[in-house]
C-alpha positions in Angstrom: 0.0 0.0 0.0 1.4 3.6 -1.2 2.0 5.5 2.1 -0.8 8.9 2.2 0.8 11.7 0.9 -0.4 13.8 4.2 1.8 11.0 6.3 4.6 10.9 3.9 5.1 14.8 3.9 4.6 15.4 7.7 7.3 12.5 8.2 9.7 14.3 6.0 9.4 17.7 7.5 9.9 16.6 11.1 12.7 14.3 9.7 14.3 17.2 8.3 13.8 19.5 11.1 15.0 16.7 13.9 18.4 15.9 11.6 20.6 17.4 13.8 18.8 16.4 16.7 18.2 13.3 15.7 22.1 12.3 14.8 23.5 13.3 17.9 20.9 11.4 19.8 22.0 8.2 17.8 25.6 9.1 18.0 25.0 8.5 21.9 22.9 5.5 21.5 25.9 4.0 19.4 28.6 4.4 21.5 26.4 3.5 25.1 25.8 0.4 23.0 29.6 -0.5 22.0 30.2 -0.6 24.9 31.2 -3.8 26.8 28.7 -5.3 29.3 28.1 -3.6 33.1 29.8 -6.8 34.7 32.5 -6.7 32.7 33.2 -2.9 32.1 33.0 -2.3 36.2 35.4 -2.6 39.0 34.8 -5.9 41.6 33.2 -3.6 43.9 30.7 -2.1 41.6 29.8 -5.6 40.2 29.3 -6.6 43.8 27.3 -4.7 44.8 25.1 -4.4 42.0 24.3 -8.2 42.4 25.0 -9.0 45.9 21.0 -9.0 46.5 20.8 -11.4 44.0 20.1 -15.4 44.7 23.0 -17.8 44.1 21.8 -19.1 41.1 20.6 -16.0 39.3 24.5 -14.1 40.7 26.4 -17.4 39.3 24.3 -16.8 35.2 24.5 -12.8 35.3 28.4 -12.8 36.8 30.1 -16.3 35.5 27.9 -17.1 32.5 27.3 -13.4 31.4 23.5 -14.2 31.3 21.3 -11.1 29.7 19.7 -9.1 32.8 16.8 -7.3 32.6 16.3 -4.4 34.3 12.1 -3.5 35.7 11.1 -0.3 35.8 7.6 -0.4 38.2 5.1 2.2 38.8 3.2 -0.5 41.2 1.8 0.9 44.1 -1.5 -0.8 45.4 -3.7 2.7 46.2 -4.3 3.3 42.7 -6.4 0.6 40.5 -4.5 0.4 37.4 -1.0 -0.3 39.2 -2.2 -2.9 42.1 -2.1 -5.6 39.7 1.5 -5.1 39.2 2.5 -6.5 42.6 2.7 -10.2 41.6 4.7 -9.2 37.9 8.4 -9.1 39.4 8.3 -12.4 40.3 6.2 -13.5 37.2 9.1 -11.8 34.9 11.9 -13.1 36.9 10.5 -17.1 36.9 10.3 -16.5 33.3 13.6 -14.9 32.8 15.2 -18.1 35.0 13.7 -20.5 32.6 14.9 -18.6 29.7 18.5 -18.5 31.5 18.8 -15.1 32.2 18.1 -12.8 35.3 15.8 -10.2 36.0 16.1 -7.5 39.0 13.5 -4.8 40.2 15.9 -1.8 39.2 13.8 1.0 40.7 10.4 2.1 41.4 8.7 5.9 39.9 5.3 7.6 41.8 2.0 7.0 39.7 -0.5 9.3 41.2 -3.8 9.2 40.0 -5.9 12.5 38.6 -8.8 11.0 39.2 -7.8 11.3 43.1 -6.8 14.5 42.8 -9.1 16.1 40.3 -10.2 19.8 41.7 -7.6 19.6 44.9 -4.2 21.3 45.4 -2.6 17.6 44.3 -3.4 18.0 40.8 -1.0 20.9 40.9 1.7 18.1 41.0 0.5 15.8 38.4 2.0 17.5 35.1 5.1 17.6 36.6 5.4 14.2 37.9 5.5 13.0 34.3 9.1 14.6 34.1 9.7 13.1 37.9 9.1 9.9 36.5 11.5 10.0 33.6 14.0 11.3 36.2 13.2 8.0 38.9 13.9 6.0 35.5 16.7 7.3 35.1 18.0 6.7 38.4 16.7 3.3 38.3 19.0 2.4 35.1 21.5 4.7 36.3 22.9 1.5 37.8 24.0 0.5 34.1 24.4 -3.1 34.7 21.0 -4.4 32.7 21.1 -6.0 29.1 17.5 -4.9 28.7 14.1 -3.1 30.2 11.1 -3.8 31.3 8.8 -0.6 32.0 5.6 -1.5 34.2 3.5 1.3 33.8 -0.1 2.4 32.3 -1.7 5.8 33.5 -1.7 9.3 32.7 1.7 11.1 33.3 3.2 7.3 34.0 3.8 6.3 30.5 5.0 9.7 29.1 7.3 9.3 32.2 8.9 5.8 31.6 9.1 6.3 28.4 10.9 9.7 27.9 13.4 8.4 31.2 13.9 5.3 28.8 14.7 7.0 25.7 17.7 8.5 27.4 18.7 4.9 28.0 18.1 4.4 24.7 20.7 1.5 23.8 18.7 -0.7 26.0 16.1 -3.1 24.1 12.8 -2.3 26.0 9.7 -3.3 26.2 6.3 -1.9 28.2 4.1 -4.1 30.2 0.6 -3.0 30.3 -1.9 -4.3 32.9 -5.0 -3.9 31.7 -8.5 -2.3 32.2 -11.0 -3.2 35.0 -14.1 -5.1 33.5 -17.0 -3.0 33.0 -18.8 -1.1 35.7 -21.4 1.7 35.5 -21.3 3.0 31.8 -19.6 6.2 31.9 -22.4 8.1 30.0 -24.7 6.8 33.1 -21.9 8.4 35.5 -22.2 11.9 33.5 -25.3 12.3 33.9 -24.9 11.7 37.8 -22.1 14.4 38.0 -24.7 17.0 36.1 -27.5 16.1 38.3 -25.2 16.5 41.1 -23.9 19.7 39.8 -27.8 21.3 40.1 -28.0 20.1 42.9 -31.1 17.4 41.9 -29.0 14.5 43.7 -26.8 14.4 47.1 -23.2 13.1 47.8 -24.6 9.7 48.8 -26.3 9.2 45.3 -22.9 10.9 43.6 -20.6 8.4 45.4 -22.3 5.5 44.7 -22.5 5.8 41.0 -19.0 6.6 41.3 -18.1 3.8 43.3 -20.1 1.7 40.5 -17.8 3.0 37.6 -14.5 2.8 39.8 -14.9 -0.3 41.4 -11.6 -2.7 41.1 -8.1 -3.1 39.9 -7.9 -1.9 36.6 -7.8 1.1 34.5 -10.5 3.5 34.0 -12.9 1.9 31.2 -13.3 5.0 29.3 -10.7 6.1 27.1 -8.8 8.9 28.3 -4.9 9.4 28.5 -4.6 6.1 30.6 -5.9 3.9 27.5 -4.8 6.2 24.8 -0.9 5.7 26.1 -1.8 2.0 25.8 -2.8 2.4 22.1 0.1 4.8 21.4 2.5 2.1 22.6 1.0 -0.5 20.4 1.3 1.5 17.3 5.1 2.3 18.2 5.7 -1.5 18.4 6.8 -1.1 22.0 4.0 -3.5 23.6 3.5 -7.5 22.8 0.9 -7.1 19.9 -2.9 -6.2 21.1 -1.6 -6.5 25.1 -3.0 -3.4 25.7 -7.1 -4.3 26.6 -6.9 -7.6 28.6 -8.4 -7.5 31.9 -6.1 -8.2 34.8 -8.2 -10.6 36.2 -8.1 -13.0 32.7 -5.7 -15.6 32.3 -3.7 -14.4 29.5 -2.7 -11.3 31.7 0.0 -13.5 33.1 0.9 -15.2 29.3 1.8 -11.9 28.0 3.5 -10.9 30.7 5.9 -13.6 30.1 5.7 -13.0 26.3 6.9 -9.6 27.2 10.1 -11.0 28.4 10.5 -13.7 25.9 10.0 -10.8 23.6 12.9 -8.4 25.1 15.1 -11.6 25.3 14.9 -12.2 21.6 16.5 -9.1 20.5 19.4 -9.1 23.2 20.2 -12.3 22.0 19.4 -11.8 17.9 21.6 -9.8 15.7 18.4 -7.6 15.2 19.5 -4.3 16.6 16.3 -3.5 18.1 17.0 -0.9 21.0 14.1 1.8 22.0 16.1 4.3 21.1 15.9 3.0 17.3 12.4 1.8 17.6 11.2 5.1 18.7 12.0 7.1 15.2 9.8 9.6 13.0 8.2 7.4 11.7 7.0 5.4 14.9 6.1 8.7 16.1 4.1 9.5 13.4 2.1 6.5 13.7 1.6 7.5 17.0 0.1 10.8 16.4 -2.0 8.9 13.4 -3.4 6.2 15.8 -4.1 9.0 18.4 -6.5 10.9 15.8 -7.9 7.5 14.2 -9.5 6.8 17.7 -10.0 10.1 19.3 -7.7 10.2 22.2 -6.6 12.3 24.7 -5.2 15.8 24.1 -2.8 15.7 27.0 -0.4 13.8 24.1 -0.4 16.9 22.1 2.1 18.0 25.5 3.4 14.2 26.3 4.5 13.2 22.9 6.4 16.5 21.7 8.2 15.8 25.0 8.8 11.9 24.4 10.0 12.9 20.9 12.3 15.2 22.1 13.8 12.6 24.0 15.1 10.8 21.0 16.3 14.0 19.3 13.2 14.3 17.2 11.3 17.5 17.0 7.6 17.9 16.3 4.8 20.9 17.2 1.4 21.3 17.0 0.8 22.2 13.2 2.2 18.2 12.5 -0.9 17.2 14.6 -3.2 18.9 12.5 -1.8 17.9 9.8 -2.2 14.7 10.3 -5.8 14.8 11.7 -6.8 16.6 8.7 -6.1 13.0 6.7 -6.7 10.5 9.0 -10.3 9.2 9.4 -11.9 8.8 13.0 -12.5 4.9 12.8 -13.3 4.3 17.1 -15.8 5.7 18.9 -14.4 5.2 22.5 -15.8 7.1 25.6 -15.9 10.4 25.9 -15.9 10.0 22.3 -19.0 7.8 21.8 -20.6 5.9 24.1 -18.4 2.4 24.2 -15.9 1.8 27.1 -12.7 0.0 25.9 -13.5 -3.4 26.9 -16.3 -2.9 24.3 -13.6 -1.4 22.4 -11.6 -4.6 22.2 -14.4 -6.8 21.9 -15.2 -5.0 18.8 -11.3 -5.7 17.2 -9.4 -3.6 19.6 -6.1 -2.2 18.9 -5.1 -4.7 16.0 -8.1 -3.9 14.1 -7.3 -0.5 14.4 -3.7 -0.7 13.2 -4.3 -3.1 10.6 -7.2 -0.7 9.0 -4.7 2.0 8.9 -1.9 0.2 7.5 -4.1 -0.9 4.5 -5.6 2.9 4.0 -1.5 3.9 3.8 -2.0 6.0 6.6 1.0 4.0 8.9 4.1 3.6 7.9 4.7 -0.1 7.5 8.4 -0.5 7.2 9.3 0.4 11.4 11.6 -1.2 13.9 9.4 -3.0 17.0 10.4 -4.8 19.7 9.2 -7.8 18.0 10.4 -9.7 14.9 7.5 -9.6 12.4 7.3 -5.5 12.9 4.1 -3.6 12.6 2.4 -6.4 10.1 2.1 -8.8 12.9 -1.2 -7.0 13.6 -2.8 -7.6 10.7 -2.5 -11.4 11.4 -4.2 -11.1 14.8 -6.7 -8.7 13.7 -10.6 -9.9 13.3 -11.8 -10.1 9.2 -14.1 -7.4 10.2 -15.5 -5.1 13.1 -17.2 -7.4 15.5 -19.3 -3.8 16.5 -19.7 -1.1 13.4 -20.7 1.3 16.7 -17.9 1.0 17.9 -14.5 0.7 15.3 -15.2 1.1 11.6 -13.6 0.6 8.1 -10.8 3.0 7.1 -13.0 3.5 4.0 -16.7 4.2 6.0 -14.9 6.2 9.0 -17.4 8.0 11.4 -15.8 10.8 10.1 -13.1 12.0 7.7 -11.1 13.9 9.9 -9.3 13.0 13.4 -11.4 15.4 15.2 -8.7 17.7 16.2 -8.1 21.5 15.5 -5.4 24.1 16.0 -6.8 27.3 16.6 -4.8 30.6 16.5 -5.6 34.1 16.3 -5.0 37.1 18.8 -5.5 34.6 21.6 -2.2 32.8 20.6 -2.5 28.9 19.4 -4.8 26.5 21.2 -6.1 23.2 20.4 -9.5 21.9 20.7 -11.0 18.2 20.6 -14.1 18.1 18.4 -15.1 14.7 17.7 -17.3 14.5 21.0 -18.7 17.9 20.5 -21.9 18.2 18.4 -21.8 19.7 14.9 -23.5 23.0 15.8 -21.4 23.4 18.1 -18.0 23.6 16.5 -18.6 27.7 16.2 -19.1 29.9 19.6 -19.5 33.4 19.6 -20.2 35.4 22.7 -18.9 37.8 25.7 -16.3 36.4 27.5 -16.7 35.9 31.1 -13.2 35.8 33.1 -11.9 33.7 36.2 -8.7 33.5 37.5 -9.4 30.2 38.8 -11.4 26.9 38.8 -13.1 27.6 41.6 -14.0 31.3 40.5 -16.4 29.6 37.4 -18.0 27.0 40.0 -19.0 30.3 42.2 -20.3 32.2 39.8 -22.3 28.8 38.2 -24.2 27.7 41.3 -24.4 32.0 41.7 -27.0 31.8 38.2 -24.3 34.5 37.1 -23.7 32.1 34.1 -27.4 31.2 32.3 -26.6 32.6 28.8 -24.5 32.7 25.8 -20.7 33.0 27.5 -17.3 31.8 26.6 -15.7 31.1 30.4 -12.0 31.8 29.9 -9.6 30.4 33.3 -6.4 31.5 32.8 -3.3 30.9 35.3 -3.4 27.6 35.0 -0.4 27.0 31.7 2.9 25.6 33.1 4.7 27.9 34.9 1.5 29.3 36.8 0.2 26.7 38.6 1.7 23.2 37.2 -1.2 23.3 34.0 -4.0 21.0 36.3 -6.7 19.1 34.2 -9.8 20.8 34.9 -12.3 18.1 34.7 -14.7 19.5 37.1 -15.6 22.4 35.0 -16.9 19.6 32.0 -20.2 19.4 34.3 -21.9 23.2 35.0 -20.4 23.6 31.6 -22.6 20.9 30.4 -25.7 21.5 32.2 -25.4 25.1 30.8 -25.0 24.1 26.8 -28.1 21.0 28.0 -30.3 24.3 28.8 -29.7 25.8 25.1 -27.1 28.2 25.7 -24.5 28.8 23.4 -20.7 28.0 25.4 -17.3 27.5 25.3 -14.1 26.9 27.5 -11.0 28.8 26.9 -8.1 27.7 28.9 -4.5 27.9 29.3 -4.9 24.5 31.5 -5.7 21.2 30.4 -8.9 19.2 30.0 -7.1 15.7 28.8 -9.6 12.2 28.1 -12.1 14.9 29.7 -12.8 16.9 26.8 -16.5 16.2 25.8 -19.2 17.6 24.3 -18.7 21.2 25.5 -16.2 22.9 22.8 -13.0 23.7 25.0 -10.1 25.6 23.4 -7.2 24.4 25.7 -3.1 24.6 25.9 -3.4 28.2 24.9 0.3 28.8 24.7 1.5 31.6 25.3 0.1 30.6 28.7 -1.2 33.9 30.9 1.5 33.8 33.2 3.9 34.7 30.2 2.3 37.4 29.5 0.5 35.8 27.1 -2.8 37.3 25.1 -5.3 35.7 27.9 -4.0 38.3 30.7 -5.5 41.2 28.1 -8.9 39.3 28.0 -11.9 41.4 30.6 -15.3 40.8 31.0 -17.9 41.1 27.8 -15.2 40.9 25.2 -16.4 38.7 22.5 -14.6 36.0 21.5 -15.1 33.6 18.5 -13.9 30.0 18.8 -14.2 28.9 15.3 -13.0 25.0 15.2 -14.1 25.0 10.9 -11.9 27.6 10.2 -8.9 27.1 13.0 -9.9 30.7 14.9 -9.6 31.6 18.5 -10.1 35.5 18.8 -10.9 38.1 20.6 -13.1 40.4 18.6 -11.3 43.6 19.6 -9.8 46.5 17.4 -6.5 46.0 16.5 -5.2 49.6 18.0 -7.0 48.3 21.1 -5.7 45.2 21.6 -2.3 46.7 20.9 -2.8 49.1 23.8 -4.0 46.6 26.5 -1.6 46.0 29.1 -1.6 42.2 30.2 -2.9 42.0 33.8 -0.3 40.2 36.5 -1.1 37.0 37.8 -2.5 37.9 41.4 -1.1 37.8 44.4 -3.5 36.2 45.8 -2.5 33.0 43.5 1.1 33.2 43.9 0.6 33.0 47.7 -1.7 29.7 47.0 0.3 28.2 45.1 3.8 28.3 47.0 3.0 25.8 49.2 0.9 23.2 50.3 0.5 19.2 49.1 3.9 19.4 48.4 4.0 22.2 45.7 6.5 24.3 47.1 9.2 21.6 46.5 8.1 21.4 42.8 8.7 25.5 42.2 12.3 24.7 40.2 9.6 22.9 37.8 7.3 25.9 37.6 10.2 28.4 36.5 12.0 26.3 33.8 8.6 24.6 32.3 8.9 24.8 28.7 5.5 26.0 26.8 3.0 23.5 26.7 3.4 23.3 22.6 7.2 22.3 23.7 5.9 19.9 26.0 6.1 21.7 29.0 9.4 19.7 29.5 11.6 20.9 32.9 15.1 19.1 31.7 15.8 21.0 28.4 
């Protein structure tokens, strides 16, 4: 299949805009990888006590026999669903690793906090930024530099990114992520919306709240719906960094435990074939591409519009928002995956699941074919474990009869700066919002004036201090429900942020990421009350319908104190202010280490 013109000119312009990039990075893979093993490289001491923990047997194959060791990387804690089920995979991958005659070791453990926990609190504050804590714990996990190969346990929202970008500055290392898997259905998240709206007018208490919620989140597992949890684990299948279709199997089924050991049979192989396979080669343009194409095909979460400009950077490749679009613009929307339709992902798989997916857009020519994976037969071992057909047409479709013909993602710009909006949940007459702006300097300002009536009309609610360097750039889920009882009464609105709304964004038409954030000085600290402001997703507008000489004149307001003061300490925040002042923009991935 000829590879879509769209795909095959985006690849070449971030090929040629990474190439210097992009050779250094490889220059350092290279000569990491020349290098003689850790055992042998090291003084007696070192090698000592890098194994002394070891058991006889296991310190006899890695030291005498030179056995491949495997290094795990684990996000396990057992407070958060989707990592308790990794508390039995050590020992899983190291019986495996034994019978295979080579050694495993648990080389470090990263935080995995969970937004869902801290959604509307001070925590949340934390959660960008612990995506770049847990590429640094990965790195001092491998910094040890005695493993053959890697083994990355990890599935949620900031977790992947994390592992992966810590990872790619390992990047000699064959690696290989181990996913977990979702919790079996619970209350259908459509049936939980409607809970939080009723709740948000008031119409039903915290007793009836909780226990709807406790029906949707109710065991080990991920999150059904797919957000940035489930859309890292379909990201990683269409880099080739997972066993094939892994992603979707509930930890509870059988073959949870097959493919764990698959996984290592899988990192194994390439240590010990002359396929030079390391993650560092694996992750190129063109697996990033396939990325960003698999990420508009099924409507995932815009939080990878931040996550993957910052994992690219991590192999020396550079990429930005326009490549996005671009790529949206020729890739069909083929799931329809909560909060994009009305299916969880356990109806997602049941319908074909990741390999369907893939194996649809390698046909169309919209995936490059011709990758590095971490397994033998490459990307087109999909398209042998892929179903003939959709098993649900309601749920994944033909390339060729898409749900729609677009990805369902826009870049807006305009005298508001560039911004990014998710329209593949949002209704079709709603794609175009015009009408006074109403301003809050925080979440909690819009919730105030909401249950205050000060919102029932037309109004584009703009929050601003929330970008990078404010405040940490929280998600602001808890503004998708007044938002959505107010557009449920027939008024015309809009969110315009310069925080995040991640697997969140919904139905409501939410310009997000603005960059440059508010706290930059950027063009949301000119905005007042009863400016009008268009968000036009057709046409790719976000502006502030003021004169130009006007506009020109405004001063930007400062960030108040009020704010700073907040936001200095508390939950921990205070130790992540270094973060704050060197964050990146969120188009550059509101990276910390650059």
């Amino acid at each position: 299949m000829t590879l879509h013109p769209a795909v095959a000119s985006v690849t070449e312009r971030i090929r040629e805009r990474s190439a210097p990039g992009r050779a250094a990075y490889l220059q350092r893979l290279d000569a990491a990888a020349a290098r003689p093993r850790g055992d042998e490289r090291m003084g007696c001491a070192n090698v000592a006590h890098a194994f002394a923990a070891l058991p006889g047997n296991d310190k006899f194959r890695v030291v005498a026999e030179h056995a491949p060791n495997i290094g795990i990387v684990t996000a396990y804690n057992d407070m958060l669903s989707a990592h308790a089920p990794y508390a039995s995979f050590p020992d899983v991958i190291k019986d495996e690793a034994r019978k295979l005659g080579a050694t495993a070791q648990v080389a470090g453990g990263v935080p995995a906090m969970c937004d869902g926990v801290t959604q509307g609190t001070a925590g949340m504050e934390l959660s960008l930024f612990s995506r770049d804590t847990i590429a640094l714990g990965t790195a001092v996990a491998l910094s040890h530099d005695v493993f053959d190969a890697a083994l990355m346990l990890g599935i949620c929202d900031k977790i992947v990114p994390g592992l992966l970008i810590g990872a790619l500055h390992f990047g000699h290392l064959p690696t290989v992520f181990v996913p977990g898997g979702p919790m079996p259905s619970g209350l259908p998240n459509s049936e939980k919306a409607k809970v939080r709206e009723l709740a948000t007018q008031g119409l039903v208490g915290r007793k009836e709240l909780l226990e709807a919620e406790e029906k949707a989140y109710h065991t080990v597992g991920t999150c059904t719906f797919y957000g940035t949890a489930n859309s890292n684990q379909m990201l990683l299948e269409a880099m080739g960094l997972h066993v094939p279709d892994s992603a979707f199997v509930n930890p509870q089924d059988g073959r949870r435990e097959a493919l764990t050991r698959e996984a290592v049979r899988t990192v194994l192989a390439i240590t010990r074939s002359k396929r030079f396979a390391p993650i560092g080669r694996v992750v190129d343009e063109r697996a990033i591409v396939n990325a960003l194409v698999v990420l508009m095909a099924t409507g995932g979460s815009t939080n990878h519009l931040i996550h993957w400009v910052a994992v690219a950077r991590s192999a020396g490749i550079t990429i930005d928002w326009n490549d996005f679009e671009a790529l949206s613009q020729a890739t069909p929307l083929i799931a329809r995956v909560y909060p994009n339709g009305q299916a969880d992902v356990n109806q997602f798989q049941a319908a074909g699941g990741p390999a369907y997916i893939i194996r649809e857009l390698l046909d169309a020519g919209l995936m490059h074919a011709d990758v590095l994976t971490v397994r033998e037969g490459g990307i087109g071992e999909y398209r042998g474990i892929a179903p003939s057909a959709s098993r649900d047409l309601g749920v994944v479709r033909p390339a060729k009869e898409p749900f729609s013909t677009t990805g369902g993602l826009r870049l807006l710009s305009g005298n508001l700066g560039r911004s990014v909006i998710k329209t593949s949940a949002v209704p079709d007459d709603r794609h175009v919002i015009e009408a006074p702006a109403r301003v809050f300097d925080s979440q909690e300002g819009l919730h105030q004036a909401f249950k205050a009536g000060e919102l029932e009309r037309d109004v584009v609610c703009v929050v601003r201090w929330q970008g990078p360097q404010a405040n940490g750039m929280p998600e602001l889920h808890k503004l998708t429900p007044p938002l959505a009882v107010l557009q449920g009464k027939g008024h015309r609105v809009a969110l315009v942020t310069d925080g995040r709304m991640s697997g969140a964004s919904g139905k409501v038409p939410a310009a997000i990421h603005v960059t440059p954030e508010a706290a930059m000085g950027g063009p949301l600290a000119k905005l007042r009350d009863g400016d009008v402001v268009r968000l036009d997703a057709q046409k790719g507008v976000l502006q502030a319908l003021v004169s130009d000489a006007e506009w020109a004149q405004r001063e930007p307001a400062p960030m108040p104190e009020s704010l700073k003061a907040a936001d200095a300490h508390g939950t921990g925040r205070e130790l992540f202010a270094a973060f704050r002042r060197n964050a990146r923009s969120a188009e550059e991935g509101a990276c910390t280490w650059l």
